[in-house]
C-alpha positions, 0 to 999 in steps of 0.5 A: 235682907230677904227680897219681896216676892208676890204671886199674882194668881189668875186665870188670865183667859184672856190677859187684859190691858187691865191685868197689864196694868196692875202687874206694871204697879205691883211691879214697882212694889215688888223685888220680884212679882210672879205671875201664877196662871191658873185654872178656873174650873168654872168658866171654859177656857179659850187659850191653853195655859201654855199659850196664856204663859207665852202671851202674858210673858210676851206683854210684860217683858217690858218688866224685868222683875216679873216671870211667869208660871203655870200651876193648873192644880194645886192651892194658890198658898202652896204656889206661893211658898214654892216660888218663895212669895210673902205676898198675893197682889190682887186687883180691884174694880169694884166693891163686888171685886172687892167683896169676893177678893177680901173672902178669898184674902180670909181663906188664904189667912186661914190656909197660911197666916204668913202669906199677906194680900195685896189689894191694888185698885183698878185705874177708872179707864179699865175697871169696866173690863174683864176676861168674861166681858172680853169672851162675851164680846168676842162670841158676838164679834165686837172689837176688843182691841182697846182692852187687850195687849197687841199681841193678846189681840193678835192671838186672838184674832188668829184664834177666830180665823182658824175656828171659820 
């Protein structure tokens, strides 16, 4: 029997407690879940892919069935057939996440009719959370340590340090 794989595409910017929790449930689902950082070239971003690579793998190695990867350039499809996943995992907060999310899950079916989306909902306690709440509070120096893995706030934190 051919194993389940899923890509989790997103630009991770930064990797939130809320990401962590839907890798952690599709992590159940999956025989193996990869991890696609990508690009979003709309928003300005404030860790390198390398560095988001190194973070999101430091907060999920509790997860034994999930790698990650970069793919800055290329269709989240063709990402998908190279790592050999049937599945995309996407999460949900809100019917305006879902709205978009269910175009992009069209495009994809267009593009690929093999490739099946997976959405997952958010847990209530994180569906107010996201990367640009995140970059927005931080610019006007909120505490976000409640949204972000440890050592996502860690990097974070020395991120600040060194722009003084």
């Amino acid at each position: 029997m051919r194993p389940k794989i899923a890509l989790f595409p997103g630009s991770f910017d930064p990797f939130t407690n809320g990401h962590l929790y839907t890798i952690e449930r599709a992590g159940r689902l999956f025989d193996e879940l990869v991890i696609g950082v990508f690009t979003n070239t709309s928003k300005k971003e404030m860790f390198a892919p390398e560095k988001k690579m190194e973070l999101i793998s430091e907060a999920t190695q509790h997860l034994k069935n999930v790698r990650v990867i970069s793919q800055p350039g290329d269709l989240t499809v063709n990402i998908a057939k190279q790592v050999g996943a049937d599945f995309l995992v996407r999460g949900i907060r809100s019917v305006k996440d879902y709205e978009y999310e269910r175009d992009v899950a069209t495009l994809n079916s267009h593009l690929d009719q093999k490739i099946e989306t997976i959405f997952l909902l958010s847990d209530p306690q994180y569906s107010h959370i996201s990367s640009s709440y995140i970059k927005e509070i931080v610019q006007f120096n909120g505490d976000v340590s409640e949204y972000l893995p440890k050592c996502v706030y860690q990097a974070l934190q020395a991120k600040k340090q060194n722009l003084r």
